[in-house]
C-alpha positions as CSV (number, residue, x, y, z in Angstrom):
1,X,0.0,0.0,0.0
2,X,5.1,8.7,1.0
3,X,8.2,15.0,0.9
4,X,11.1,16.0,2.9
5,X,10.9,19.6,4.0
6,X,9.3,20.9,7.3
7,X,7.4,23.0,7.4
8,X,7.4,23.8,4.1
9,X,5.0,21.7,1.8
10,X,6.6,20.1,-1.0
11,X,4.7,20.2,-4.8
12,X,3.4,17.2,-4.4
13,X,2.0,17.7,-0.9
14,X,3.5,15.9,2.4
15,X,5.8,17.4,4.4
16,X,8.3,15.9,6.8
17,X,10.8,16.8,9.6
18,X,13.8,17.9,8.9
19,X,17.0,15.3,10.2
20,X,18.8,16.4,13.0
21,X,21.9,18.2,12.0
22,X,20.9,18.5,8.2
23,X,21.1,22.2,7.4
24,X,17.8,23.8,5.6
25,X,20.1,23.5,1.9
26,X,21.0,20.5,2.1
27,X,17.5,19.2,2.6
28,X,16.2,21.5,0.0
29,X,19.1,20.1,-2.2
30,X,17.8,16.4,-1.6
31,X,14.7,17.5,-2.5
32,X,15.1,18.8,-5.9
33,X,17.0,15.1,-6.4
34,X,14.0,13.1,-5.2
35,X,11.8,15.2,-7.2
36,X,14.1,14.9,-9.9
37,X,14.7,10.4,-9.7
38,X,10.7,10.8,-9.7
39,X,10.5,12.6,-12.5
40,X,13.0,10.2,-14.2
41,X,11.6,7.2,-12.8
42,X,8.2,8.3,-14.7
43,X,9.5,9.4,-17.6
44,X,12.5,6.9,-18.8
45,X,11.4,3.5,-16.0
46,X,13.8,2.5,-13.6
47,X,16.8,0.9,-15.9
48,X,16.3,4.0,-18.0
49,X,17.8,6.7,-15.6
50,X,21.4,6.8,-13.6
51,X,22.2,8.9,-11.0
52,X,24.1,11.2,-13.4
53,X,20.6,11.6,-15.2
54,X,19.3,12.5,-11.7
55,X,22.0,14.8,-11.2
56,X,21.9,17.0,-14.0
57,X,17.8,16.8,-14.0
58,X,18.5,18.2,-10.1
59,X,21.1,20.8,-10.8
60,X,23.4,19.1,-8.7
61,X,27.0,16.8,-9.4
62,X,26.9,13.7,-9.4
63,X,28.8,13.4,-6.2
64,X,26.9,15.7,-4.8
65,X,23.8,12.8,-5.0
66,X,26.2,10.6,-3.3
67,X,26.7,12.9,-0.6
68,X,23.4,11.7,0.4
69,X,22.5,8.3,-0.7
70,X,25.4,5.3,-1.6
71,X,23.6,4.1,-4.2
72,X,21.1,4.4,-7.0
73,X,18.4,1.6,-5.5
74,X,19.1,3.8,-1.8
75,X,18.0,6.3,-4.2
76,X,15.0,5.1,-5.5
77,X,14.1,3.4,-2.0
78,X,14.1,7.3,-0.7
79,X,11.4,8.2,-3.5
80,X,9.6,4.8,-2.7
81,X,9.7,5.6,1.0
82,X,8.1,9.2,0.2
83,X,5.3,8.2,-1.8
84,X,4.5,5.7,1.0
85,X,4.8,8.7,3.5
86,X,2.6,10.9,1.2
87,X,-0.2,8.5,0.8
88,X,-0.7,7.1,4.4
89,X,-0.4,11.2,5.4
90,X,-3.3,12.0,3.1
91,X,-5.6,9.0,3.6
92,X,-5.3,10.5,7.5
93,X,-6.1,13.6,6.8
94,X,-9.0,12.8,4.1
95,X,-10.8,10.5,7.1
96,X,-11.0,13.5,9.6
97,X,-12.7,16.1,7.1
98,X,-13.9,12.9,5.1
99,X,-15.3,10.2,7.5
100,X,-16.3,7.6,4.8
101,X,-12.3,7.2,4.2
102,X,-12.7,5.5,6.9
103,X,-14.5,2.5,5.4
104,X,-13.0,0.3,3.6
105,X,-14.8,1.3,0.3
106,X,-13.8,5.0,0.6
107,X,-10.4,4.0,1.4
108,X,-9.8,1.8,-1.7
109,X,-11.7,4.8,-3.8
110,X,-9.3,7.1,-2.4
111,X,-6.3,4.7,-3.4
112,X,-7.5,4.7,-6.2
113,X,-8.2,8.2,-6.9
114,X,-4.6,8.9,-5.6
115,X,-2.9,6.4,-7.8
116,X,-4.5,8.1,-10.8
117,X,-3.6,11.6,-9.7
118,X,0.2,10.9,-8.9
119,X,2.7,9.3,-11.9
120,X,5.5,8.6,-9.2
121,X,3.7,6.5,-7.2
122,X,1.5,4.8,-10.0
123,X,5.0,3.9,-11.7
124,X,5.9,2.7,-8.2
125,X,3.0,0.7,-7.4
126,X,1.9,-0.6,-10.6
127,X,4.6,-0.3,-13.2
128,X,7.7,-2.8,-13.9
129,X,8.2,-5.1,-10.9
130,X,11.8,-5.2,-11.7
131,X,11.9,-1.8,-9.1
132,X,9.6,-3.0,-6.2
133,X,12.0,-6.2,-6.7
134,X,15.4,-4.6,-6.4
135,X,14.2,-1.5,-3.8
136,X,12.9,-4.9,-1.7
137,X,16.1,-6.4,-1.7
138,X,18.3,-3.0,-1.3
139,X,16.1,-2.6,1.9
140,X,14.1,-5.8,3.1
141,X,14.5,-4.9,6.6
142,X,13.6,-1.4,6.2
143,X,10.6,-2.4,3.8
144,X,9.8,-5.8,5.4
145,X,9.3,-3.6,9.0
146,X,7.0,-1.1,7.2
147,X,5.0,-3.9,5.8
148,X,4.8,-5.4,9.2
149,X,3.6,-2.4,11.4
150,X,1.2,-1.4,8.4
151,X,-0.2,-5.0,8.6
152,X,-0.7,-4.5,12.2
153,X,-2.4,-0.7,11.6
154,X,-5.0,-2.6,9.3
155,X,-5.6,-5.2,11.4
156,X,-6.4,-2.8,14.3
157,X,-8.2,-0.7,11.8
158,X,-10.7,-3.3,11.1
159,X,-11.2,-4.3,14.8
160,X,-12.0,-0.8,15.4
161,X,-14.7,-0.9,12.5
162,X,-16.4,-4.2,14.1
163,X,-16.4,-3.3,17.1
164,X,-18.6,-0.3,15.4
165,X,-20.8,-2.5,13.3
166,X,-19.7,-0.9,10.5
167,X,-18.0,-3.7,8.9
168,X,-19.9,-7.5,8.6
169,X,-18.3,-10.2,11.0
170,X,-19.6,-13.3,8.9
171,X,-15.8,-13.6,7.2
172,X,-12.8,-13.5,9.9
173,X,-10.8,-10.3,10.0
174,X,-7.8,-11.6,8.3
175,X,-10.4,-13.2,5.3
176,X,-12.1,-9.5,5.5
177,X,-8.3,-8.1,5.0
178,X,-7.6,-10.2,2.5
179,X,-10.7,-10.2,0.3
180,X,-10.2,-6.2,0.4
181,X,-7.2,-6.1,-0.5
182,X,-7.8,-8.7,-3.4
183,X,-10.7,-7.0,-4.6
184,X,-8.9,-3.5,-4.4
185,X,-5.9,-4.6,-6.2
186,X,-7.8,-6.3,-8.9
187,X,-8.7,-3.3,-9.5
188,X,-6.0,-1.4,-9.6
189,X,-3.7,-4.6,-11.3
190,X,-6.6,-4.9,-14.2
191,X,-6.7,-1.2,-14.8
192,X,-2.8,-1.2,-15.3
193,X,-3.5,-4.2,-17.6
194,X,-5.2,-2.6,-20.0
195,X,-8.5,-4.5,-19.8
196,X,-10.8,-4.5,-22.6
197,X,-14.0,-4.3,-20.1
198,X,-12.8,-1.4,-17.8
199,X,-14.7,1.7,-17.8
200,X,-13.0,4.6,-20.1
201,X,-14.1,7.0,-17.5
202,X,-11.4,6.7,-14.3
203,X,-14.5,8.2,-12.3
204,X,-16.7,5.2,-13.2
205,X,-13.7,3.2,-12.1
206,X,-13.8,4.4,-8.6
207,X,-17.3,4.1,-7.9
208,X,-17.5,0.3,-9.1
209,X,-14.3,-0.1,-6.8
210,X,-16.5,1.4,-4.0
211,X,-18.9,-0.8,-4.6
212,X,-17.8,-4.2,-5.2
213,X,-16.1,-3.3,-1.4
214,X,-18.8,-2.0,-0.2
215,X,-21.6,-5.2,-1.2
216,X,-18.6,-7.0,0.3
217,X,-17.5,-5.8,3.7
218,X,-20.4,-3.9,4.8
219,X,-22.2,-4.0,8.3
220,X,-25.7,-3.6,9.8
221,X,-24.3,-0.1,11.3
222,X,-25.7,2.5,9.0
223,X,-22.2,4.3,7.1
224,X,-23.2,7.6,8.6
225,X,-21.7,6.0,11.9
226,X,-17.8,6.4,10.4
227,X,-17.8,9.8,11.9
228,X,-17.6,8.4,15.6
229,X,-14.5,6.1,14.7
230,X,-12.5,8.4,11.7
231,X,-10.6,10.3,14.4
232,X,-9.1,6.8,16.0
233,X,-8.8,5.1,12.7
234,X,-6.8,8.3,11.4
235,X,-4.6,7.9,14.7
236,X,-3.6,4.4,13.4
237,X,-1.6,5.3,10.5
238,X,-0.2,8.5,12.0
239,X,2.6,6.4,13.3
240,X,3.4,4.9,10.0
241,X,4.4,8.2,8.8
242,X,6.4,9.2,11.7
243,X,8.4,5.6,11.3
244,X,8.8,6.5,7.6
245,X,9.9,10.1,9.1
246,X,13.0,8.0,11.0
247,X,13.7,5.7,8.3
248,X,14.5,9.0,5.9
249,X,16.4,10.5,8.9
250,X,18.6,7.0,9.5
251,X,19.2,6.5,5.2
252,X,19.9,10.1,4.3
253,X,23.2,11.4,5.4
């Protein structure tokens, strides 16, 4: 299922704290190179762009990139790592204004609606394998750890949304978890496909997403009722961004 500059707000939205000891330059520095290995990664795919690319795209020397990151999959991790810190940021702050995020049907139409709205992490997400692959392997601790507390956020997530009626019991959490994220994914995985039935209008797409989870996963507590648990659900995945927040403070040098 992540920028770098506090407090300012980066241009694709997402800000985060500034390292310890990492004066306001060089962070706006490593900025313009993350923005820039995004912009790469979109344009040219991952075997398509070297950090001299990146470099040049960021106004920067080559060694200046290296300054910062040893390689060019700690690179692209970094950029992986931000888009993961963006979206769990904005999926909190959509479920306080936007209580229905909450669900599990708003949250996979406002996956969905993200991953359509941002190249970097639809390239991420859905594009060549070969770059989830090789960020995994630069980083399966860092990654593997991520994937663990996030598994634990959902899980806690859904509790929180039986415990409220809001979700039906007659499947077992981890068979509710896994049917939505299989249904979800389809989606997402058949869209990227190029699927000779999907809707030509994206907007079509999100509402059939919405409801094939909702006829799914819904409860006998009317929807309305998301506003007395979108607050605490929000508060789940607040942590994942501050552990994404360390991870860029203990890569980046």
């Amino acid at each position: 299922m992540t920028g770098f500059v506090d407090p300012v707000t980066t241009r694709n939205g997402g800000a985060v704290a500034v390292p310890d000891g990492v004066a306001a330059e060089d962070t706006a520095r490593m900025e313009r190179v993350l923005d820039a290995a995004a912009e790469l990664l979109v344009r040219r795919g991952y075997r398509g762009v070297t950090v001299e690319d990146v470099a040049r795209r960021a106004g920067v020397g080559k060694g200046t990139v290296y300054l910062h990151v040893r390689t060019k999959d700690a690179l692209f991790l970094t950029v992986l790592l931000r888009s993961q810190r963006r979206l769990f940021a904005d999926l909190a702050d959509r479920m306080l204004v936007e209580p229905a995020v909450a669900l599990p049907w708003g949250m996979s139409r406002a996956l969905y609606e993200r991953l359509r709205a941002d190249e970097v992490a639809r390239a991420l997400y859905l594009g060549d394998g070969e770059v989830l692959g090789r960020l995994a392997h630069e980083a399966a601790g860092t990654l593997g750890e991520l994937g663990r507390r996030r598994d634990a956020v959902v899980r806690e997530h859904f509790r929180l949304l039986r415990s409220a009626g809001l979700v039906d019991d007659a499947l077992s959490p981890d068979e509710q978890v896994h049917a939505w994220g299989a249904l979800t994914w389809g989606y997402l995985f058949t869209e990227s496909a190029a699927s000779p039935f999907a809707p030509t209008d994206p907007r079509r797409t999100a509402e059939l997403i919405e409801h094939g989870v909702a006829r799914l996963l819904t409860g006998p507590a009317p929807a309305a009722r998301a506003s007395e648990v979108a607050a605490a659900v929000a508060g789940l995945y607040r942590p994942l961004v501050e552990h994404i927040d360390a991870e860029w403070r203990r890569r980046v040098r």
